[in-house]
Every structure is written in structure tokens, then in C-alpha cells.
Wavefront OBJ file of the C-alpha trace (Angstrom):
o trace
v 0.000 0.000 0.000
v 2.623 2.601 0.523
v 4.402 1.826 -1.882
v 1.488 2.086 -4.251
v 0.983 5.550 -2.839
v 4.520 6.374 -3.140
v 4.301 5.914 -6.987
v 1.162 7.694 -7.463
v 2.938 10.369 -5.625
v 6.253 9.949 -7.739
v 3.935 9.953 -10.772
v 1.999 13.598 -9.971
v 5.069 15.194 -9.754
v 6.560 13.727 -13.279
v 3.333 13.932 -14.957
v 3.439 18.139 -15.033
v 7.003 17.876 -16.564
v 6.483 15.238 -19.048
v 3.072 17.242 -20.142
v 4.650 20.701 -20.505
v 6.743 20.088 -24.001
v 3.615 18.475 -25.619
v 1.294 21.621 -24.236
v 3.474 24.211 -25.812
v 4.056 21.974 -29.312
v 0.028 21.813 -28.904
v 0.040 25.706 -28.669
v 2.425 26.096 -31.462
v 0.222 24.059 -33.754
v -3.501 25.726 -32.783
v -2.510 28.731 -35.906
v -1.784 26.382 -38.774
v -4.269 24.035 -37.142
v -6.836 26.839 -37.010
v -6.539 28.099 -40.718
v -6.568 24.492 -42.147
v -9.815 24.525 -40.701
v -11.188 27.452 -41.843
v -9.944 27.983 -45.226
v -9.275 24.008 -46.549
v -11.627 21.963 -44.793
v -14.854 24.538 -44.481
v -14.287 25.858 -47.760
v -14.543 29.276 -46.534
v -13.134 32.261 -48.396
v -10.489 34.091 -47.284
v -10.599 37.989 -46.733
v -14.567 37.639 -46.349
v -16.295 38.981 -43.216
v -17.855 36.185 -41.810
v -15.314 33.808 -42.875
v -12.531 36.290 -40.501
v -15.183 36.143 -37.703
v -15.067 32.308 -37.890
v -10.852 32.072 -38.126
v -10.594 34.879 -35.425
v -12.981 32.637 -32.767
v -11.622 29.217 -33.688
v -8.586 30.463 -33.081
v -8.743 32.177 -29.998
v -10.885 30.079 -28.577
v -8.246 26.790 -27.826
v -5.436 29.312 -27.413
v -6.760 30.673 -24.804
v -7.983 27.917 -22.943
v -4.778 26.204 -23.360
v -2.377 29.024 -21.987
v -5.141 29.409 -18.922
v -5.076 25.606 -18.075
v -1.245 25.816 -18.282
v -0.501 29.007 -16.699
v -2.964 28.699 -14.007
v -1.579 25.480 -12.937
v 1.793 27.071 -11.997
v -0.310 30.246 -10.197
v -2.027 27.596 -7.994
v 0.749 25.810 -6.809
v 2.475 29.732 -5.895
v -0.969 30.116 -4.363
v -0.561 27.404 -2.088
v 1.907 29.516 0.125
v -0.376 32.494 0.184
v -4.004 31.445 1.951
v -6.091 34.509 3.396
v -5.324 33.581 6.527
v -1.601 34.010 6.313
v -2.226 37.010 4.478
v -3.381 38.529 7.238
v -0.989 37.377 9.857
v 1.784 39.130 7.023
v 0.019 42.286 7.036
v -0.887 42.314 10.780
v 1.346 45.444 12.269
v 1.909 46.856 8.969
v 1.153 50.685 8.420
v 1.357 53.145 6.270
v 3.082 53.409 2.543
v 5.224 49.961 3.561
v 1.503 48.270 4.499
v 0.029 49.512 1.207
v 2.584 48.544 -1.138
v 2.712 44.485 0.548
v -0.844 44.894 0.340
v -1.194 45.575 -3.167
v 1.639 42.853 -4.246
v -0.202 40.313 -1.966
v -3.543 41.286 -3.620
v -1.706 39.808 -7.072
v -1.511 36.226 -5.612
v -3.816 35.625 -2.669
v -7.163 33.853 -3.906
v -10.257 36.738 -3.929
v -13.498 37.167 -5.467
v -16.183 39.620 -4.777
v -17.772 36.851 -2.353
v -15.148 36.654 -0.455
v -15.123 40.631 -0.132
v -16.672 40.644 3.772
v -14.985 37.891 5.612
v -12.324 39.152 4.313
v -12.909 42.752 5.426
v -13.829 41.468 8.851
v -10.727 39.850 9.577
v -8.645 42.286 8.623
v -10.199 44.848 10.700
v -9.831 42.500 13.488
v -6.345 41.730 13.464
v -6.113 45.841 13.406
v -5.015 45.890 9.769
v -5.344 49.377 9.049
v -7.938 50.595 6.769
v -6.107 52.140 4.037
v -3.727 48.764 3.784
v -7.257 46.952 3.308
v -8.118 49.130 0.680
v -4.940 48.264 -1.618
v -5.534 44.480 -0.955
v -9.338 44.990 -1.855
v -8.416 46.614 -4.795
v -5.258 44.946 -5.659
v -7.114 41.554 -5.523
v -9.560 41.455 -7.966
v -8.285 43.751 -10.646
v -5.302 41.947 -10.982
v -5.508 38.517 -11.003
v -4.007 35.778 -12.840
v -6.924 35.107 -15.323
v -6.570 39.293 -16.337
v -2.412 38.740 -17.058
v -2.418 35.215 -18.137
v -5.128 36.795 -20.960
v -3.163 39.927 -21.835
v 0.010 38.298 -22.510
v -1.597 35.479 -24.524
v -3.261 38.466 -26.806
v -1.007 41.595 -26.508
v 2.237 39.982 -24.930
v 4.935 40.251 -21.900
v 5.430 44.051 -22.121
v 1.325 45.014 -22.052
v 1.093 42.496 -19.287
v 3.647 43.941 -17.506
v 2.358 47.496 -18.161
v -1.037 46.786 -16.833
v 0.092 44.662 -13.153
v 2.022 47.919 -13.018
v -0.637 50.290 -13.649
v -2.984 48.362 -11.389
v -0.291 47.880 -8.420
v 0.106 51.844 -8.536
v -3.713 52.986 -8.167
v -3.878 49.738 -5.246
v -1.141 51.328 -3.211
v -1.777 54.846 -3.936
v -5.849 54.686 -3.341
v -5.430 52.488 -0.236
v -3.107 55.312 0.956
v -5.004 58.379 0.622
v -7.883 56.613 1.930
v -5.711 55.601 4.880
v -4.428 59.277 5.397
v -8.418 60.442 5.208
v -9.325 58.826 8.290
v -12.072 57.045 7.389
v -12.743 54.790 10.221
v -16.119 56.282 10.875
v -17.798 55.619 7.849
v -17.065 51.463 8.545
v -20.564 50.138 9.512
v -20.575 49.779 13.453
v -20.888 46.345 13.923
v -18.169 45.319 11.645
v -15.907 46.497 15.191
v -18.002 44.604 17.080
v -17.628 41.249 15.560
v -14.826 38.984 16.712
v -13.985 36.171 14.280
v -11.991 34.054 16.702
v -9.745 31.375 15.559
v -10.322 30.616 11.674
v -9.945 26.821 11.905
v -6.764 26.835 9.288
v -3.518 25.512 9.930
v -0.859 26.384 8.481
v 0.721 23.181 8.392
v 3.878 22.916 6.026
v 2.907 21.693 2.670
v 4.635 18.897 0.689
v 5.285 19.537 -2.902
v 2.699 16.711 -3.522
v 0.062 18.879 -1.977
v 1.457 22.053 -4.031
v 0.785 20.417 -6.992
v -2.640 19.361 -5.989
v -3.218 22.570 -5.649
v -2.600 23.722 -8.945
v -4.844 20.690 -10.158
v -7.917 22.122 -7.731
v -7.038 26.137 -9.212
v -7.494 24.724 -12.894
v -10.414 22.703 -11.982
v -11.888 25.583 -9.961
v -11.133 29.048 -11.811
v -11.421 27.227 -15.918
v -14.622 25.686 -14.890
v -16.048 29.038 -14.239
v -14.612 31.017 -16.796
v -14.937 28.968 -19.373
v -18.112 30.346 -20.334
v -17.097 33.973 -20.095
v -14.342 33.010 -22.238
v -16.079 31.740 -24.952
v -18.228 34.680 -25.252
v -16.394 37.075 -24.967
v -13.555 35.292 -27.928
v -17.176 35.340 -29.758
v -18.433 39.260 -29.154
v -15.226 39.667 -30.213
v -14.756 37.788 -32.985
v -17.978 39.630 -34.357
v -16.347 42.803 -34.066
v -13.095 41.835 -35.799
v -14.977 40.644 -38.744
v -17.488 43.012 -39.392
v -16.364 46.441 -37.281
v -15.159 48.719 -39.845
v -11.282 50.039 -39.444
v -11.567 53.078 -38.126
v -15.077 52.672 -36.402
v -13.839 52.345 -33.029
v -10.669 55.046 -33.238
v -13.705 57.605 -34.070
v -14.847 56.971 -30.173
v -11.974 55.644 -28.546
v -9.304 57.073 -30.425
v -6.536 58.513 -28.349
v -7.145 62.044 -30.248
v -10.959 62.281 -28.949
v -10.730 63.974 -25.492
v -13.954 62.356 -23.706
v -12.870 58.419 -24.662
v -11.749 57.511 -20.976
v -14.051 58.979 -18.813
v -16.527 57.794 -21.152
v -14.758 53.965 -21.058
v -14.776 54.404 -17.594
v -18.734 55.556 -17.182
v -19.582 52.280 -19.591
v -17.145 50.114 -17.571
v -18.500 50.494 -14.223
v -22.371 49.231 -13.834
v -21.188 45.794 -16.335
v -21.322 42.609 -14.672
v -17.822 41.199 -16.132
v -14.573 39.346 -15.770
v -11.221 39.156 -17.160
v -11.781 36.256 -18.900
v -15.111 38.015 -20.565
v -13.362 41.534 -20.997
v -10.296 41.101 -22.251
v -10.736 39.280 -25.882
v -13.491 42.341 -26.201
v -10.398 44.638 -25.787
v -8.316 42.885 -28.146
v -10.030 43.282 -30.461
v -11.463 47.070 -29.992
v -7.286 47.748 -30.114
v -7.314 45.710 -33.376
v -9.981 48.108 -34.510
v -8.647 51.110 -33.547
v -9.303 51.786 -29.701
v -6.456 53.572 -28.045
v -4.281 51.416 -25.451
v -4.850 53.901 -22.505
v -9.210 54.030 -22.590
v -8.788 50.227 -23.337
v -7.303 49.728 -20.360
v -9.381 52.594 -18.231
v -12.391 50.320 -19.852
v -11.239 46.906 -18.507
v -9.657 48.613 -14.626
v -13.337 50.047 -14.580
v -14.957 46.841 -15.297
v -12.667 44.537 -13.049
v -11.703 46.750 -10.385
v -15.189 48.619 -9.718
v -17.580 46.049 -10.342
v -21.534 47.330 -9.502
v -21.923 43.743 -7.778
v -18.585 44.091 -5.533
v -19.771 47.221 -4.614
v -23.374 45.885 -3.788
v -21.628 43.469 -1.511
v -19.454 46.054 0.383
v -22.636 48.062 1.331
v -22.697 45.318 3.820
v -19.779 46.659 5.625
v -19.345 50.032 4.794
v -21.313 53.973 4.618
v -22.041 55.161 1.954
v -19.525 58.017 1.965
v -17.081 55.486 1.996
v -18.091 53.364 -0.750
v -18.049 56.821 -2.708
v -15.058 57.684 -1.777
v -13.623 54.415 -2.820
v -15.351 55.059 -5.991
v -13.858 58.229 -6.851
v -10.308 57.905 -5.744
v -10.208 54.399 -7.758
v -11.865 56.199 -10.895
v -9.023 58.871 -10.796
v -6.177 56.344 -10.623
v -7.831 54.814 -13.790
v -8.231 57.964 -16.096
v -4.684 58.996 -14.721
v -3.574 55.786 -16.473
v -5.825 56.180 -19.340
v -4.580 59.805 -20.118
v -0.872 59.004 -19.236
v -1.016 55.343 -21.850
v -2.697 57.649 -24.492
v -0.198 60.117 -24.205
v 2.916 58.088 -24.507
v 1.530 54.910 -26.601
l 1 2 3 4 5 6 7 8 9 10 11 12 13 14 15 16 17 18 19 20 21 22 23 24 25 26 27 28 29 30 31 32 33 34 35 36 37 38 39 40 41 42 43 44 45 46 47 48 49 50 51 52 53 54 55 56 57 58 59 60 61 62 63 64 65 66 67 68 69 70 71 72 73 74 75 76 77 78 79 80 81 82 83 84 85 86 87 88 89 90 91 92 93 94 95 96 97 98 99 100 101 102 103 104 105 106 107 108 109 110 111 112 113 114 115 116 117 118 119 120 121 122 123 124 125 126 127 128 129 130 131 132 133 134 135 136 137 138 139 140 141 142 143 144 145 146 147 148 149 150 151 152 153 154 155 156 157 158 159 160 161 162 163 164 165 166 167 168 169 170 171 172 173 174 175 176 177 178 179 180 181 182 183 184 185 186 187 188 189 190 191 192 193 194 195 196 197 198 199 200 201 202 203 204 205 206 207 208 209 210 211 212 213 214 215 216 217 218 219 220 221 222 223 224 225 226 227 228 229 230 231 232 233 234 235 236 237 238 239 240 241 242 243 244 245 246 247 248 249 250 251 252 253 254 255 256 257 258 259 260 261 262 263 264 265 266 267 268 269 270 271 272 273 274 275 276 277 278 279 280 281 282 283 284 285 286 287 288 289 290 291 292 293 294 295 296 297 298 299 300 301 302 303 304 305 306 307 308 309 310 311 312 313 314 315 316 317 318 319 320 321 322 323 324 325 326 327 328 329 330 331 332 333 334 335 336 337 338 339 340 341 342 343 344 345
């Protein structure tokens, strides 16, 4: 018996590496593999609207999927040293610009979703976290996650990636330390001081890289399973628009030379119900057609980072001046970074 278990655990550590090659020879092919399809074995004319819609989605579609499975395996294993309740014990004592800027980089790779949003809250403010540091891992959280980076380097590579973590890091630290130097205590509903969580009921018990990789398995099971969906609709919304959206269409509205395209990315961005994984081929392809860099990334911060439903959720626990004032110190950070991008892109 253990040595039946020793195998299987021998095996789940091999398997990953002897995968990996035939994942990225499997990515290499889905191009070739896609336009074979498309032109040769549907018959379909090239250059023709419909028939581009059809390429762009069949396409995307496995590409995607493929680099989210992959990449997401290796983000759930780094995941596995980061669970909210060590999270908080790092942050616990931490104040200030320092406690903002862990905040925000802990945000990155600490599992968070808008449900999660309260307990969350709670037992920060328990463990005396201050307020401003909560902010930055609120908002660092959800607006960048690994679904959001793993897309954008798949679509617009390492350097856009890179630009928008950045981007994101900078209005997590910055808004959770204005709000921090505000004073807001008093607008946190009363009762969230009153409650006392107690003992969470997780140990921290050293993992074994058998577990770690168990992990990873559960994060790809877990986060493809539910974006799946969004995936393939948005790869399809957007495969309509690359086929059939004239040229210039999009640069007439979100052009970096017309003055109102953030703030009006922004307004559109905030009351939809989205995800990365729904978003981002969207914005792909409104660059393709046009859309400047810096309102399509004020358009995608705005409908990650200020979700209507998060914000539903944090009524719960906050006033409504604070909520507000979450609102519209976020929403500056992301025109900042939509004016800035369109200035230098």
C-alpha cells in the first residue's frame, strides 16, 4: 500500500514535466491548425467577413484555454503559500506606505473574489489591519488577477502584461493610501468592530510539494470551470467585431485624439457585470480596430476593479460616503492611467 501511494505520488510530480513540451508543441500548432480549418476543410473564403469572424474565434478560442489551463496550474501551486489567513498574519502590524505597497503585491496572488469581499474585510479589521492597507488588498485583488495577465500576454504579450500589473499595483497602493491618510474609520458600519472572528480553523501546516501540486490541479479545476463560459463569449463578441467592425469605427470613439474616450470607457465600464476572462478578448479586439491602449485599459480597470456587484456586496460593511469615496479615488487612478497610456503609446 505505501508503496502504491509512493508511486502515485512519484507519478503527480513527473506527470506536469512530461506534459509541458507536448502543451506548448500543442500551442504552437492551434494557428496552422486553425486556418486548415477554416480555409481548406470549411471551404470558406479568405478575406470575407464572416469567414474572418469564424478564423478569429476558432482560433482564440483553444489558445486561450490552453495558456489558462497551463498558466494557471503554476499560479495555484504559488498560491498554495499564500491562503487569506496568512495574508493577514503578514500584514498584521503593517502601516502606512510599507503596508500599502505588501498589500497591493499580496492582492496579485492571494485567492479573492467579490464573495469573499466581507470575511475578508472582517478579519482584517480584526487583526487591526489598518484601513487604508485593506483598501490596496481589496483593490489589488480582484483587478489583478491571474486570469486578467495570463489573458493579456496570450493576446497583446509580456510588455502590455507587464504594463497593466504595473498600472494596477500603482492605483492599489496609492488609493489604499489616501484613503488611509483620510481617516475614514467612521464611515465602517458599526458592527463590523463589534464582531470577533476568533480562531479561523486553518492551519498552516507545512505543505509537501505533492500537496502544491494538488493545488494547482484544484485552481485549474476551480477558476477554468467558471470562466470557461465567459471566455467563450467574450472570444465570440469579439470575434464579431473583428470581422465586421469597420477600421476606423472604433478610433472615431476611442481614439486617443478624442478627449472624452476615458471617462466615457470608464462611465460604460463600471455598472457591467464582467470578468477578465469576458473583458479582455473584447479589448483585443477594440485595439485591433482602432481603440487607443490607454481608454482600453481605463475600460477593462473600470470593469474589473469597480464592479456594480462588488460594490453591492461592500454596502454590507461600509457607509455610503465610503463606498463613494472608494469610488472616486479608484476612478481617478484609472483615467490617470488612461490619459498618461494615451499620451505616450
Amino acid at each position: 500500500m505505501n508503496s502504491l501511494s509512493e508511486q502515485i505520488r512519484i507519478h503527480k510530480i513527473i506527470l506536469p514535466l512530461i506534459l509541458l513540451p507536448e502543451l506548448v508543441a500543442v500551442y504552437l500548432l492551434i494557428k496552422p491548425a486553425s486556418d486548415l480549418l477554416a480555409y481548406k476543410i470549411l471551404g470558406m473564403e479568405p478575406g470575407k467577413h464572416f469567414t474572418e469572424s469564424i478564423r478569429f474565434f476558432i482560433y482564440e478560442v483553444p489558445k486561450v484555454l490552453l495558456l489558462l489551463t497551463l498558466i494557471i496550474f503554476f499560479v495555484g501551486i504559488l498560491r498554495s503559500f499564500f491562503s487569506p489567513e496568512r495574508t493577514r498574519k503578514v500584514l498584521e502590524g503593517k502601516s502606512k506606505f510599507a503596508g500599502n505597497v505588501m498589500a497591493g503585491m499580496l492582492g496579485i496572488v492571494t485567492p479573492f473574489c467579490s464573495c469573499s469581499a466581507i470575511p475578508l474585510f472582517l478579519g482584517f479589521v480584526e487583526s487591526g489591519i489598518p484601513l487604508g492597507v485593506t483598501f490596496s488588498f481589496l483593490i489589488a485583488a480582484p483587478m489583478i488577477n491571474e486570469v486578467a495577465v495570463i489573458l493579456l500576454f496570450s493576446m497583446f504579450g509580456w510588455e502590455t502584461a507587464l504594463i497593466y500589473v504595473v498600472t494596477g499595483l500603482i492605483i492599489a497602493i496609492s488609493a489604499g493610501w489616501i484613503i488611509g491618510k483620510l481617516n475614514l474609520e467612521k464611515w465602517v458600519e458599526n458592527w463590523v468592530y463589534e464582531t470577533k472572528l476568533g480562531n479561523t480553523g486553518i492551519e498552516e501546516n507545512k505543505m509537501t510539494l505533492n500537496n502544491r501540486i494538488d493545488s494547482g490541479i484544484n485552481a485549474v479545476k476551480d477558476i477554468v470551470s467558471k470562466v470557461w463560459i465567459y471566455i467563450i463569449i467574450g472570444i465570440a463578441v469579439g470575434a464579431g467585431i473583428h470581422g465586421f467592425v469597420p477600421e476606423n469605427f472604433m478610433a472615431s470613439i476611442m481614439g486617443k485624439s478624442v478627449w472624452y474616450s476615458v471617462p466615457l470607457s470608464v462611465l460604460i465600464g463600471i455598472p457591467l457585470y464582467s470578468n477578465a476572462a469576458g473583458i479582455i478578448p473584447i479589448v483585443s479586439v477594440l485595439i485591433d480596430k482602432g481603440a487607443s491602449l490607454g481608454t482600453s485599459l481605463a475600460f477593462m480597470m473600470a470593469v474589473i476593479g469597480l464592479s456594480l456587484p462588488e460594490m453591492i456586496i461592500l454596502r454590507k460593511v461600509l457607509k455610503m460616503p465610503l463606498i463613494l469615496t472608494f469610488i472616486g479615488i479608484v476612478t481617478a487612478g484609472i483615467l490617470i492611467v488612461g490619459y498618461l497610456f494615451n499620451l505616450i503609446f
